[in-house]
Each structure stands twice: as C-alpha cells, then as structure tokens.
C-alpha positions in Angstrom: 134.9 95.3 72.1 135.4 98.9 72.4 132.5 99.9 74.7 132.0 97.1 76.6 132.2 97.7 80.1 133.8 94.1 81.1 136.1 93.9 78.3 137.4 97.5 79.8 137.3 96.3 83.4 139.5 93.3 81.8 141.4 95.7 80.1 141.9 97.6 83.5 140.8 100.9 82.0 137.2 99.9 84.8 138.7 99.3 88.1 137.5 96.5 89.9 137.6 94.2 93.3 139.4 91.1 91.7 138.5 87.2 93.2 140.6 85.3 90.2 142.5 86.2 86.8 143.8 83.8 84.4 144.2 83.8 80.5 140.7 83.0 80.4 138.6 83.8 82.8 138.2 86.7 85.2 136.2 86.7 88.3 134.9 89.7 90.4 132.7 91.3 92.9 129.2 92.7 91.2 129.5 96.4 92.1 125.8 96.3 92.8 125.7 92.7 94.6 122.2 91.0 95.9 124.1 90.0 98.5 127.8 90.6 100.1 130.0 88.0 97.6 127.6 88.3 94.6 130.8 87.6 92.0 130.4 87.9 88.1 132.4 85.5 86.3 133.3 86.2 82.6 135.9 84.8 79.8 138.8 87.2 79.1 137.8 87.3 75.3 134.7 88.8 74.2 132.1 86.6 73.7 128.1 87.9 74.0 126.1 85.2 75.1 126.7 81.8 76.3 126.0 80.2 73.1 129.1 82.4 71.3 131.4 80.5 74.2 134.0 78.1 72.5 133.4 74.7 74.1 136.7 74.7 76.0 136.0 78.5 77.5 132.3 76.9 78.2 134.5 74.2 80.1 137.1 76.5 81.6 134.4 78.9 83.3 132.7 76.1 84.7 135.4 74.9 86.3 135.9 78.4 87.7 132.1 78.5 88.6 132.8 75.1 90.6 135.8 76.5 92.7 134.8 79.8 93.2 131.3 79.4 94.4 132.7 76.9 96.8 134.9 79.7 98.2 132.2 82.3 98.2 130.0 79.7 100.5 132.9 79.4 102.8 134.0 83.3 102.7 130.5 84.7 103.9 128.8 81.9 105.5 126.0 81.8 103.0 122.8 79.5 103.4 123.3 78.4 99.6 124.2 79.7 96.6 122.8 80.5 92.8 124.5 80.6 89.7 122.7 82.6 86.9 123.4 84.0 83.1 121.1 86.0 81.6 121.6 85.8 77.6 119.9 88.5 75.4 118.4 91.9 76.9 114.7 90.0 76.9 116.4 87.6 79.5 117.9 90.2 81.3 121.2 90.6 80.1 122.7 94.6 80.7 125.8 94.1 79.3 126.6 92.0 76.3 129.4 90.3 77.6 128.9 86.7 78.3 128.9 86.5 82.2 127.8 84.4 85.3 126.3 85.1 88.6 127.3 83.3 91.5 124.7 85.1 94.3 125.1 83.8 97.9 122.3 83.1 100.0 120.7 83.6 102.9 117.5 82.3 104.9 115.2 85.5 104.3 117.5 87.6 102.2 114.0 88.9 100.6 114.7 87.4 97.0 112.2 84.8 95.7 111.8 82.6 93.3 110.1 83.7 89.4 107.0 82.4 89.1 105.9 79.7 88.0 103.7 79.1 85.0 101.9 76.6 84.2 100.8 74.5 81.1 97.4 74.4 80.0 97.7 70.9 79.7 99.7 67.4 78.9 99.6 68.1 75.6 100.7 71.6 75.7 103.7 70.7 77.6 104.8 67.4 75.0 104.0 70.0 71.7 106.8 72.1 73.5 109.0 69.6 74.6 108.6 68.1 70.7 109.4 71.4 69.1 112.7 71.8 71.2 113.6 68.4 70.6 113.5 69.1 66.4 115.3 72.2 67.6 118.0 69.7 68.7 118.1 68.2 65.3 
C-alpha cells in the first residue's frame, strides 16, 4: 500500500531497528515502546487486520510470535510478557497494517489491566455468548 507506514518500513524507504526478516514476516522494535523490547511483528504483504491474514501467514507469524517473545524475555530480563493486536481504529489500531505487540514486562512498570465490565446478569452473558455462536455458523 502506498502510504502505509509499515509496508514502507518493509520496503526500507522508513528505517527501522530490525529483530527478524524473512519472506513473510518482519519483526521490529516499536519506535515508541511501553517498555525497552516492545517489538511489532507484521507479515511482509499487506494485509489490514488479522482477519485479511491467509491461514498459513496467520500460522507463520505465530510461529514468529512464539520464538521471538521467548527471546525478548531472555534479552531484557522481563517479569512477563503480552502479546496484543488491535484490529480496526475503534480497537485501537493506528496503522492499518495487520501487526502484533509483543510488550515485556515488569513488576510495577505502571501499565494496568482494562477494566473489567460486568454482565447484568446470567442471561445477559448466554444471549451474548448465543449470538456469537450463530455468528460462527
């Protein structure tokens, strides 16, 4: 895509601190990290959100997720380790470029947990789960 700012950071037009690159996937630091290591990993092609990944890219970045967020736990010591994707602009998502977070940790790095919210009741909570279900098919 011609102004997307990953596809020209693949295209090395955006320089960047490279972790891996293969045909498929490339994996870097997050120029503005929550913490030292925070690494985005995105698919070489452009794809926007995780449900435009072809199954076997789907497979080949979580493979990548695996190894590299076991390197990025032994490279800065981290307490644990999250692995995010934010799909659409409601979720979150700044650029439309399918891509993973893999934030290290630390005890009392300052960033919580989203709230929770709660059903109403039982029945509010099977009504949803029923309606995603259907969504299923």
């Amino acid at each position: 895509m011609e102004n997307c700012v990953f596809c020209k950071i693949v295209a090395g037009e955006i320089p960047s601190a490279k972790i891996v690159e293969t045909e498929d996937v490339l994996a870097f630091l997050d120029i503005a990290p929550v913490n030292p290591g925070h690494t985005l990993i995105i698919p070489i092609r452009h794809f926007e959100t995780l449900w435009d990944l072809p199954e076997d890219i789907a497979l080949t970045l979580t493979r990548a997720i695996r190894k590299i967020s076991k390197a990025i736990m032994a490279a800065t010591k981290a307490d644990g380790l999250n692995v995010g994707m934010n799909n659409l602009r409601a979720a979150g998502q700044l650029v439309p470029h399918a891509h993973f977070h893999l934030i290290p940790r630390f005890a009392g790095d300052g960033l919580d947990h989203w709230p929770g919210k709660a059903y109403k009741n039982v029945e509010e909570m099977n009504l949803v789960a029923a309606d995603v279900r259907r969504a299923l098919g």
